[in-house]
N, C-alpha and C positions, 0 to 999 in steps of 0.2 A: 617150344623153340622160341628163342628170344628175339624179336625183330632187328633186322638190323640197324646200324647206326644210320645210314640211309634215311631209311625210313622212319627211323625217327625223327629226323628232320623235314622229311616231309608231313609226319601229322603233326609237328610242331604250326608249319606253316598250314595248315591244313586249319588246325585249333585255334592259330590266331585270327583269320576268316572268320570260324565260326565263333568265336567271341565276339569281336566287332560287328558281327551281323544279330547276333544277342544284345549286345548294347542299343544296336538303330531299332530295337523292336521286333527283328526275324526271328523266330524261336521254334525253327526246325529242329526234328529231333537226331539235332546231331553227338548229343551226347551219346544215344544208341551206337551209332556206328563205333564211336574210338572206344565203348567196352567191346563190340562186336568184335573189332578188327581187335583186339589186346589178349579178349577172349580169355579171361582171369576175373575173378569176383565173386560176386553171390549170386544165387538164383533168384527168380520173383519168388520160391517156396521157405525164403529165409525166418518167415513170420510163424511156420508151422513146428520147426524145429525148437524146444528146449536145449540149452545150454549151447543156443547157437551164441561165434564170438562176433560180435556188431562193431563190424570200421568207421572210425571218426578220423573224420579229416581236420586236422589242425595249425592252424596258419600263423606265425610269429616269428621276427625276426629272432634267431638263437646266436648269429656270429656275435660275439665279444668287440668287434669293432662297428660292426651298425648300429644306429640313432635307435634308444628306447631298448636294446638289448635287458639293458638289466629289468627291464618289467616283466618279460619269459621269465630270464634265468629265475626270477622269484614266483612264477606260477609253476612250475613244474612242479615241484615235491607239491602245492595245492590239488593239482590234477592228478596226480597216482594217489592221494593218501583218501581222495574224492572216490575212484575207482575204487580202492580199498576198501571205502565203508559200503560202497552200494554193496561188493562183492560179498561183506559179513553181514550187511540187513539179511538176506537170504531172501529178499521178497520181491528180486528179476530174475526171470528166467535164463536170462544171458548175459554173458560177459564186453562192456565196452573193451576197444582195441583201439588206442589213440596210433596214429602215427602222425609225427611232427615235420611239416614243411616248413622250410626257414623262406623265408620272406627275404629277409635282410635289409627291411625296410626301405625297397627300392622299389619302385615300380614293374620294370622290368625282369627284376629277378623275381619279383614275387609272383607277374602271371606267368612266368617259365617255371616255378614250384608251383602255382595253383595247375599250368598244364598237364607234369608229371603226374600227380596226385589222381589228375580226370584220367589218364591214357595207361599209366602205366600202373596206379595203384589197385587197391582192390573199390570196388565197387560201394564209395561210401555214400551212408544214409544220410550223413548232413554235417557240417560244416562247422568247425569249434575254433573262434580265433578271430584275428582282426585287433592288430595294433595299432599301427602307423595310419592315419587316415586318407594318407591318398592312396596306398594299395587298396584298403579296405573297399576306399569308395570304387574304384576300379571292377573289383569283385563283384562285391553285393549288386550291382548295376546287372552284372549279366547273369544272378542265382536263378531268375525265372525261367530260361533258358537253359538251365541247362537241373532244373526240378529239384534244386536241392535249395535247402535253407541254413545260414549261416547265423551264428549264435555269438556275438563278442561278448569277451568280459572286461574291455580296456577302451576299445573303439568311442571317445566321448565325444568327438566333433557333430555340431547341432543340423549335420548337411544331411547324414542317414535319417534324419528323421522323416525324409520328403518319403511317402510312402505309394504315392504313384512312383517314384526312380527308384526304391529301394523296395519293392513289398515284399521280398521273403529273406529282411534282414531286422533281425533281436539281437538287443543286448539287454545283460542283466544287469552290468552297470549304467546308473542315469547318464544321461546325456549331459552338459554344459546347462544346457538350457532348462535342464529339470530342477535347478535353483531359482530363477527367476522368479516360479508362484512362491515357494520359501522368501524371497526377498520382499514381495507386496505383500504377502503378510505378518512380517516382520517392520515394514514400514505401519501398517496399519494398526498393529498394536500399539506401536508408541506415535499415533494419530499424527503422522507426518506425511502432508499429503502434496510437498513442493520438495523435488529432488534434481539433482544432475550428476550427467554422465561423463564420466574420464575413460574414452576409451583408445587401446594401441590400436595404428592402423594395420591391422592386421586381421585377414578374414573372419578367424577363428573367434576373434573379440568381437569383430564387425558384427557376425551372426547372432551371438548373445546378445548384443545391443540391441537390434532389432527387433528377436522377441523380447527382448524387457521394455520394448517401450510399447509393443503391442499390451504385455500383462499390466503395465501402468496405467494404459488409458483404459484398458476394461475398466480397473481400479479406480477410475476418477481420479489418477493421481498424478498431479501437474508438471512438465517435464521444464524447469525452469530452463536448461540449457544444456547443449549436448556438445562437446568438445572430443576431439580427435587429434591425436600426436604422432608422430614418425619414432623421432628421437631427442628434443627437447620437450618438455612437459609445461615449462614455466608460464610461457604465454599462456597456455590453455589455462592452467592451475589461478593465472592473475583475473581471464576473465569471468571462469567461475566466482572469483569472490566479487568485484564489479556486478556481477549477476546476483549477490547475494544470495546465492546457495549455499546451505548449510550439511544438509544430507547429501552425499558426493558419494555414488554407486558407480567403482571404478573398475576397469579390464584390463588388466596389462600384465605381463610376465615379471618377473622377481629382480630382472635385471633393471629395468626400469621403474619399478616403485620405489627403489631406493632413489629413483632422482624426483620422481613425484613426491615423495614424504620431504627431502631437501628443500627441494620447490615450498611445498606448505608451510616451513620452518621455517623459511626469510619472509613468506607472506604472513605470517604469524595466522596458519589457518590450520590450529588445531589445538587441543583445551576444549575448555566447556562448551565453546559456541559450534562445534562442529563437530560432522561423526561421518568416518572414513568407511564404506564396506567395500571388501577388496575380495579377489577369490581366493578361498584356501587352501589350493592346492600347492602351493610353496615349500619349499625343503625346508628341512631347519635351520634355524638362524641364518636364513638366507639372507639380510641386513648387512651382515657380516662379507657374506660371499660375492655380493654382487654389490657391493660399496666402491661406485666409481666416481663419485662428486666429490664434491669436493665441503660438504660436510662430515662432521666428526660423528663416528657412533652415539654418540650420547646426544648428539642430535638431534639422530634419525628416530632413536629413541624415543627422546621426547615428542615428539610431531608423530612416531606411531602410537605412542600409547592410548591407549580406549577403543582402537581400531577394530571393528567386528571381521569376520572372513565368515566366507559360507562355500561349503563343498556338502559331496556328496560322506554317508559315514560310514566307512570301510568295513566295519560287524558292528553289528546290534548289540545295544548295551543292557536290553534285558536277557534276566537269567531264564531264556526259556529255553525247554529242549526242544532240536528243531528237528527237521525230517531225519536226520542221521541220528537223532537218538543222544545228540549231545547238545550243550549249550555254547552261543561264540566264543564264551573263553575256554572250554574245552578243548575248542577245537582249535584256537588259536595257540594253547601251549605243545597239541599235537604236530601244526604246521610248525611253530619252531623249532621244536624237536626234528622233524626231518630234514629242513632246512639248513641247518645248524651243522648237522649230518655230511651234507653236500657242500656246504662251505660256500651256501650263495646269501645273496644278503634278501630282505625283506621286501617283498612290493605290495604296497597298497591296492592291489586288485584281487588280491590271491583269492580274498574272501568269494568275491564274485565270481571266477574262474573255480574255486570248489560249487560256489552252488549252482552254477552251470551246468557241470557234469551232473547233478542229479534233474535237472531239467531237462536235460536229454535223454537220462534212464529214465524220468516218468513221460516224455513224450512218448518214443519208441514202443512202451510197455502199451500204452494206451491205443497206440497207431495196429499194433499187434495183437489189441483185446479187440479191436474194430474188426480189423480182414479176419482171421477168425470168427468173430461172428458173421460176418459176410459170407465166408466158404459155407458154414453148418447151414445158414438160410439159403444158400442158392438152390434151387430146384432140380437145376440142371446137373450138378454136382461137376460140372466143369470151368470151379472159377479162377481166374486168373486175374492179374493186378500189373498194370507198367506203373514206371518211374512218374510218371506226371501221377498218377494218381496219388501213388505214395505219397510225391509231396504235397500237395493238393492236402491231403491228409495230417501232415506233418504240421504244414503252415497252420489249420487251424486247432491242432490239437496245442500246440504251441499258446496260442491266442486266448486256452481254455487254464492255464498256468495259474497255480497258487498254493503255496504252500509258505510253511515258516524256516527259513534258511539262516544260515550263519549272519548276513547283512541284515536279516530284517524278514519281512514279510515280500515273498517272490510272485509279484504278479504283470502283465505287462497291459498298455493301452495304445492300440495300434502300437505297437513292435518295440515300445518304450518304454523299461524300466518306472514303476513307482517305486522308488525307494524313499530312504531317508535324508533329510539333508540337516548337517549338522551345522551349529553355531559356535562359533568360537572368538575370544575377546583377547587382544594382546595387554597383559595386566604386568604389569613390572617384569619388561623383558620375557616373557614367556606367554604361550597362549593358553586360554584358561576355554574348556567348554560350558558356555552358555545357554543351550538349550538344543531343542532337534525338530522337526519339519517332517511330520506325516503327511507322504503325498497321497497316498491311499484315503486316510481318513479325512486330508486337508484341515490338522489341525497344526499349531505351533504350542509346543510344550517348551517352558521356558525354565531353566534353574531356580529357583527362589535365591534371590539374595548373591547371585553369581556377577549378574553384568554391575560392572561399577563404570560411572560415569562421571566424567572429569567435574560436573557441578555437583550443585546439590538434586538437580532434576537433569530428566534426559533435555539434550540439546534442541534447541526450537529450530523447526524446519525453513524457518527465513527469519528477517529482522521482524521482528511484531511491531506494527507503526501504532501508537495510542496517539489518537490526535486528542491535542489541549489544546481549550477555547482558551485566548487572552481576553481574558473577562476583566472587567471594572474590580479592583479589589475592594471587597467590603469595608472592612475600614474606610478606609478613604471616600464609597459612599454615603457609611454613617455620618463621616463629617460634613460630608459635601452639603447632606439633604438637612442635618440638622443646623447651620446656616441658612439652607436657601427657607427652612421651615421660621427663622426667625427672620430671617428678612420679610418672608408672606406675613409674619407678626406685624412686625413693623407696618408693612403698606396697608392692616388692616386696619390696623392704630389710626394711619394716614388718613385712612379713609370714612371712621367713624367722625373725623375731629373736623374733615372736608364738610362732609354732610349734616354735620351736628350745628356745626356755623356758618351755615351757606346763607345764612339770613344776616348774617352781619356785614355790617359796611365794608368794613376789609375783606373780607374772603371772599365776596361779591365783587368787589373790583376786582379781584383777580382770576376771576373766571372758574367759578369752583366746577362747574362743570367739564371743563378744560383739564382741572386738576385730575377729575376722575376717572378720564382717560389716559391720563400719566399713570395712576396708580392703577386702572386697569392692565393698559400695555407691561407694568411693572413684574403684578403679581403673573402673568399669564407667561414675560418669560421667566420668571422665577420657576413655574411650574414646569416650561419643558424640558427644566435639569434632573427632575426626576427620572424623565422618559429616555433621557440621553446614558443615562449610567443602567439604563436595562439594556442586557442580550440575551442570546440565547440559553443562557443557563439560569433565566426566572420567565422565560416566556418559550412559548411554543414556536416554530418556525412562519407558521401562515402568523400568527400574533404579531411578531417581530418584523414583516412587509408593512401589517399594518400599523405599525411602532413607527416605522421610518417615514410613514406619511403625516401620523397624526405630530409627531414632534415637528418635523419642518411646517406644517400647517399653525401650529401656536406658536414656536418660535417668530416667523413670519411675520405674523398678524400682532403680536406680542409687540416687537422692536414697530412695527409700523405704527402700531395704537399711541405709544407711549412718543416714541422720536415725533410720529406725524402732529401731537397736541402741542408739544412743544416749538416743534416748526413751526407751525400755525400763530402762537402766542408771540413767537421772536419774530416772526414776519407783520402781526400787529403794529408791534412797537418800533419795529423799521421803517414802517409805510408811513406812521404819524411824525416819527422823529424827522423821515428825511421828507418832510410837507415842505418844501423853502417856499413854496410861494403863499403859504400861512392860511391857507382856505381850511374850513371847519372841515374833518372827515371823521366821518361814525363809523368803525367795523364792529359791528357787531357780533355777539358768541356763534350766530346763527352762521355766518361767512365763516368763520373757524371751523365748524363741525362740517361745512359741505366740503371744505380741502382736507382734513382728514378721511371724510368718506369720500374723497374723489382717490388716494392713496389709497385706502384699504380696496376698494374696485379695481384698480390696477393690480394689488395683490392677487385679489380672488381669479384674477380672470388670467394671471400667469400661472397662479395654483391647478385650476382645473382644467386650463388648454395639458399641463405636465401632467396630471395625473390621467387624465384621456389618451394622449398621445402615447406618454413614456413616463410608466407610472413606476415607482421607485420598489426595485426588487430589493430581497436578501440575497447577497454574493457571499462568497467563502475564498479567503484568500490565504494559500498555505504555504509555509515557509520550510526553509531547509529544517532535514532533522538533525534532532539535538539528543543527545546523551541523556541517557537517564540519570537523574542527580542521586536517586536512590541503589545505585550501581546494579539494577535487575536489568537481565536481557532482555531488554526492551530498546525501542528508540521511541521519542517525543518526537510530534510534528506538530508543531504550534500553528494554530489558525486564529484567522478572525473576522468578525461578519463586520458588513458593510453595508451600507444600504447605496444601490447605485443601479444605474438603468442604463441603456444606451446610449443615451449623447446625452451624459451627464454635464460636461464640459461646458457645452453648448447655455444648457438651463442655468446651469451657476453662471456660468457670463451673462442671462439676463437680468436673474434676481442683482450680482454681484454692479452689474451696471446701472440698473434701478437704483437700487439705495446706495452707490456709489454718489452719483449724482444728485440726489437729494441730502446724501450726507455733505458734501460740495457746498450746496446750498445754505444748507444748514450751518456750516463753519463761518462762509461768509457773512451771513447776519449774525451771526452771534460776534464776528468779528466787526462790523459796523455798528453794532450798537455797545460797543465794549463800554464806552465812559459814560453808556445812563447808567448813572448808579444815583440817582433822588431817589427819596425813599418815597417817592410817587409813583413810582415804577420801582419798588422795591425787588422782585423777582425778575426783572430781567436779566440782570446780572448772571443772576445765579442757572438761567436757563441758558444764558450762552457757556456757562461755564460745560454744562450737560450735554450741550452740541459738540464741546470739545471734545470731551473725556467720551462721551460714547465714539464718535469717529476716530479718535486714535485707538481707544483698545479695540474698538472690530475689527481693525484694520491689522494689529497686530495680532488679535486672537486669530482672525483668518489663516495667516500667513503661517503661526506657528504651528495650528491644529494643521492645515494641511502638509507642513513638515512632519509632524509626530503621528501620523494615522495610522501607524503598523508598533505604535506604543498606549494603548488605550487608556490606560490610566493617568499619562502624561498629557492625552488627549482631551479627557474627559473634566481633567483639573484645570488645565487651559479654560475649555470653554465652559466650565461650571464659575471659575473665577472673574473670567471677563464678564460673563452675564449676571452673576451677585455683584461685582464694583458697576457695572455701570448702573445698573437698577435701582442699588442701593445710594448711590453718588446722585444718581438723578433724584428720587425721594427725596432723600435729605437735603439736597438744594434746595429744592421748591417747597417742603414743607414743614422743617427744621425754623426758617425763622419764622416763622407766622407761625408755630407751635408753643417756642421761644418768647415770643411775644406775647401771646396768648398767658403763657404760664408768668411772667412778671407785671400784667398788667397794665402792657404800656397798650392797649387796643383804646383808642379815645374815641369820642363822638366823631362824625364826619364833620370836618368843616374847623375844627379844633387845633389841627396840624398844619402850623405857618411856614413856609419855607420863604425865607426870606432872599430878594437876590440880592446877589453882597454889593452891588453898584447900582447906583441909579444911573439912568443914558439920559445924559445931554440930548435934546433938540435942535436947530436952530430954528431959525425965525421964519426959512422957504421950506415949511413941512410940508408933505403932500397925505394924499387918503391913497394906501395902496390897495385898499379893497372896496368897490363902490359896492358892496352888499352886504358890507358887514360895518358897523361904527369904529370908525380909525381912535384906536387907544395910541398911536406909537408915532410921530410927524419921521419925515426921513433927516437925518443927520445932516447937518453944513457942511458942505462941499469942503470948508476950511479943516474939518475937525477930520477929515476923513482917512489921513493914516494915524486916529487915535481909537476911531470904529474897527477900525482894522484888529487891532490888539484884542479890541471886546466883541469880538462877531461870535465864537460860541456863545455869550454871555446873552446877546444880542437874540438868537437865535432859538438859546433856552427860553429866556421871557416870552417871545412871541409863541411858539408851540404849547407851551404850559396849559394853559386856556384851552387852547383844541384837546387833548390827550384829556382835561378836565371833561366837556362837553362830549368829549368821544365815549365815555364812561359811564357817564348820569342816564344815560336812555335805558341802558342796560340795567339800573338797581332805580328806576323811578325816581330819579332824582330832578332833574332841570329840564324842561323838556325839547326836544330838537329843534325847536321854529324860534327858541329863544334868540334873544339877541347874545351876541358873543360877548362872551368877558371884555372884549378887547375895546368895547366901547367905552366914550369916553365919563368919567366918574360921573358928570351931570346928567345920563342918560341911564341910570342906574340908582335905588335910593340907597343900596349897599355900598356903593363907593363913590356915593358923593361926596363922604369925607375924608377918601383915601388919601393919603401921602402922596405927593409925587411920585415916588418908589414905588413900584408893583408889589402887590403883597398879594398872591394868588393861592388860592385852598383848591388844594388836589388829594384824592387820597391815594395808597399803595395797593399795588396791583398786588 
């Protein structure tokens, strides 16, 4: 007798209780009571009986107007033609008996058909179905409670997987998430280990996303940036490229990839440099279907083409025969054939939905070769079995699953499908399969010759930055060095011809030792042009610290040796010329050399406070990237070393204010003694000239090298050319005409060379002695004649110092000795110019 209607609404409310208290963990056995009270079903002796008929309960929405319908309508003729071949194997004892609950992919209605199915059907062993993922999850949540296990072959959301909230639910198709290991090893094959994520905000993407980034970082492989969209894509798409992501591992549904591939196509982010993997579960020519932008097909087109997709792959594409005795495409022209039949169309799960049902003929079979042997070993010979044991049973004979099925190989790991995951490439407008993803074996089997990729190589997983040193161009050092090597020629020249005639009267007045501090300072910064055109691309790193101290150390010391003998020399001839009050004054070579070495001490002792304090490192200083000129995907990031420390600034302002100052100095005597040009003092001239020309070009090599420091070459020419002219310009001043002279012959005896002064001076007749220590050659002029002295006071001036700059000389080459009496006495105290003219006629020689 049928219950009433009443009453079945009361174990309705009754059932939903005990579902909800199943769900919180309560797992009273209240399934017992609603077969008790329904009192229809099988006995616990259904295991003993051949050609018993075995109920499966089966769950999918079937109305024609609920979400996902048409995935049933296309398993059915899978599931009877499944039942079919178990029934002609001949090798179970009993007959599966589906009965189909519709779901109707509602929540609601679907635990009102999973309640039916408990209360009012027959007493099933376990549970075939699961579409729609929020019924599903609904279900599986309370199967522990109520001892039964549930089997999907469509259920793909990655939420079933949690197997403390789901533990007695299987499916035979992979999960979402069962691509993710196929995806890291598909990146690791073509060794791209910098990727980012395009994911929809939407749970179902959400969850995929999260284990793929878990399977990434196992992989060591670097998650450049992870982007999330509602419903415009663009921003996200603009700052993956900003982010310079090249591999773009994206989640989204088919309506919206057509605005993402849009998006790529005005960012121009697709072509060679970039590679799209999308999921491939998409209908066909979905591009088409779900084209709501406002780009053209041929478009979308282009910006998908090369695109990979990864899904899971619906039958197995080897020809093996599987547990039914046939191979997938066997089986597959049989399913159409029935299909065809029925007038339903095609679903992609069918395959797994048939090898389901033989997953639960080979559970049951096995669950039934178990209590059987359990009843024959009981002792007692009184044994019995409840529902929890069964499932208890079920569950792990489930867990013990493997065999070779229409998809592939059927086996599961905690309750989850290994299957296959397949590869596929969009190649002109259509997708092409590119290889397939054993999750079992974990290997990835790839087409030979299938994937094509928009370059000539797979796309590189970010920009590849090659850093270029801006290094000194060769050339340009060959020139540089083979000048500076002739110029060292030259000052050797100099220097054989200094020393070879240091004994001669002439090169002895001029201070040949003097000299050969110019041409030391000369050749020494000649040499630190060598040091300055090395970097890092002829020298080691630690080398090149040490590069930047030893060239600033002979630079340095270089311009001090050389400018400081010259100072010294023009400061000479300043201190004797401007003598007005005519007293004899001897400087000696010996006073020259202590103010050179009082300058190179001040060198040394600013050199080594900086190298103590803040001693000169190699820096790397790196410029924007630049395009490859060879059009490889690549970018160039130009660098270049530097030598510099921490309060660099600082140290250049003291060196720079040091020979600022002495350079100063140095203009200005050379600027007061501009008009000795007697050839008594033959090189003075020429040394103020060297005062000049070095102080303007340092002054302007400074100023442009320090504009040009991130142009090395420009740099290097700069200060390789200021330091040849001024070196060279200084040599040749000083040694050029004494070389000159030398070579024509005019070098004469000391004492030979008459300089005559072009006037004789007037006396009057009130002369006075203006030096009581020295013999008065000169009376003072008459007061009358005195605006006519006026006119001749250089003239004046010359005469009287001649004499001194003479005596100032002779001590130095053993010539007159210093306690002499001065030239300037008068001709009868003298037996050389007792006969002189009235005219001064005085013998000096050139410096």
């Amino acid at each position: 007798m049928a219950p009433s209607r009443r009453d079945c609404r009361c174990d309705m409310i009754f059932l939903s209780g005990c579902l909800l208290l199943s769900v919180l963990g309560f797992h009273p056995a209240l399934a017992k009571v609603c077969n008790d009270y329904t009192r229809h079903g099988l006995d616990n002796n259904w295991y003993t009986r051949d050609g018993e008929k075995l109920p499966i309960m089966v769950l999918m929405p079937m109305n024609e107007s609920a979400l996902m319908s048409s995935i049933s309508q296309g398993i059915e003729p899978a599931v009877q033609l499944a039942i079919q071949h178990i029934r002609e194997s001949r090798q179970y004892s009993f007959s599966l008996i589906t009965k189909i609950y519709d779901t109707e992919c509602d929540n609601a209605k679907g635990l009102r058909a999973f309640f039916d199915a408990i209360c009012y059907g027959p007493k099933h062993l376990m549970i075939f179905g699961g579409v729609c993922p929020s019924v599903t999850s609904i279900i599986a949540e309370s199967l522990e409670g109520w001892n039964l296990v549930q089997l999907s072959f469509a259920a793909t959301t990655p939420v079933l997987a949690d197997r403390k909230k789901y533990p007695n639910f299987f499916r035979t198709v992979p999960s979402d998430n069962a691509v993710n290991p196929a995806v890291v090893k598909f990146l690791n094959y073509y060794n791209w280990s910098r990727v980012g994520t395009l994911t929809q905000d939407v749970q179902r993407f959400s969850e995929v996303r999260n284990d793929l980034t878990n399977e990434l970082e196992k992989a060591d492989i670097q998650i450049a940036d992870t982007e999330s969209f509602s419903n415009d894509p663009c921003v996200n798409v603009k700052k993956l490229k900003d982010n310079d992501v090249r591999i773009i591992i994206g989640q989204f549904d088919e309506n919206l990839a057509a605005k993402v591939f849009c998006c790529a196509y005005n960012l121009n982010m697709y072509g060679s440099k970039y590679q799209w993997i999308i999921p491939g579960w998409y209908q066909g020519n979905w591009w088409e279907q779900a084209n709501s932008t406002n780009c053209t097909t041929k478009k979308l087109l282009t910006a998908m083409e090369g695109y990979i997709s990864v899904d899971f792959e619906p039958l197995s594409a080897k020809q093996i025969n599987g547990i039914s005795g046939r191979t997938p495409q066997e089986y597959e022209r049989e399913y159409n054939r029935e299909r065809e039949q029925k007038g339903v169309e095609a679903s992609k799960f069918h395959g797994f939905a048939y090898d389901g049902m033989w997953v639960i003929a080979k559970t049951l079979t096995r669950v039934m070769e178990l209590l059987r042997h359990k009843e024959r070993h009981d002792m007692y010979h009184n044994f019995t079995v409840d529902d929890r044991e069964v499932g208890k049973m079920v569950l792990d004979v489930m867990n013990e699953t493997n065999f070779f099925g229409v998809t592939g190989q059927v086996m599961f790991r905690n309750g989850e499908r290994m299957g296959t995951i397949k590869f596929t490439q969009f190649q002109e407008g259509q997708e092409v399969k590119v290889g397939e993803y054993n999750a079992i074996a974990d290997v990835l089997d790839l087409i030979n010759n299938t994937i094509r990729f928009q370059g000539v190589e797979p796309p590189k997983d970010r920009t590849f930055v090659r850093l270029q040193r801006r290094q000194i161009n060769v050339p340009l050092y060959s020139i540089l060095s083979t000048i500076t090597i002739l110029g060292m020629l030259m000052g050797g020249a100099f220097l054989f011809f200094n020393i070879k005639n240091r004994n001669h009267r002439l090169i002895k007045m001029s201070s040949p030792y003097m000299n050969n501090l110019i041409i030391l300072g000369g050749m020494l910064s000649y040499a630190s042009i060598f040091l300055f055109g090395l970097d890092g691309s002829f020298v080691s790193d630690k080398e090149f610290e040490t590069l930047c101290t030893v060239r600033t150390w002979i630079l340095i010391v270089g311009y001090t040796t050389a400018f400081g003998a010259m100072f010294a020399k023009t400061w000479r001839v300043h201190a004797i010329f401007k003598n007005v009050k005519m007293k004899k004054k001897i400087i000696k070579d010996q006073k020259l050399f202590i103010i050179v070495g009082g300058m190179l001490l001040i060198d040394l002792c600013i050199l080594i406070c900086w190298q103590i304090v803040d001693p000169l490192k190699r820096t790397v200083e790196e410029y924007s990237l630049e395009a490859d000129p060879q059009g490889r995907d690549i970018s160039i990031r130009p660098f270049l070393e530097h030598c510099e420390n921490t309060h660099m600034t600082i140290w250049l302002g003291i060196v720079y204010a040091y020979k600022g100052l002495l350079m100063l100095f140095g203009c200005f005597l050379a600027w007061e003694t501009r008009n000795v040009s007697i050839p008594a003092l033959n090189d003075s001239k020429y040394i103020g000239m060297s005062v000049y020309n070095v102080g303007i070009m340092c002054i302007i090599g400074a100023a442009v090298s320090f504009l040009t420091r991130d142009q090395p070459n420009v740099q290097f020419c700069i200060v390789a050319l200021v330091i040849i002219f001024c070196s060279t310009i200084t040599l040749c001043l000083v040694f050029v005409p004494k070389v000159s002279t030398a070579m024509y012959g005019l070098i004469q005896p000391y004492g030979e060379r008459i300089v005559e002064v072009s006037e004789r001076l007037k006396f009057t007749q009130n002369q006075k002695k203006e030096d009581s220590k020295t013999s008065t050659s000169v009376t003072s002029v008459n007061q009358a004649n005195t605006s006519r002295l006026d006119g001749l006071h250089i003239q004046r001036r010359l005469s009287l110092q001649l004499p001194i700059l003479h005596h100032a000389y002779l001590p130095s080459i053993g010539g007159v000795d210093a306690s002499c009496s001065s030239p300037t006495s008068s001709p009868a105290s003298s037996p050389h110019h007792r006969h002189m003219p009235p005219s001064y006629r005085v013998m000096v020689s050139g410096l």
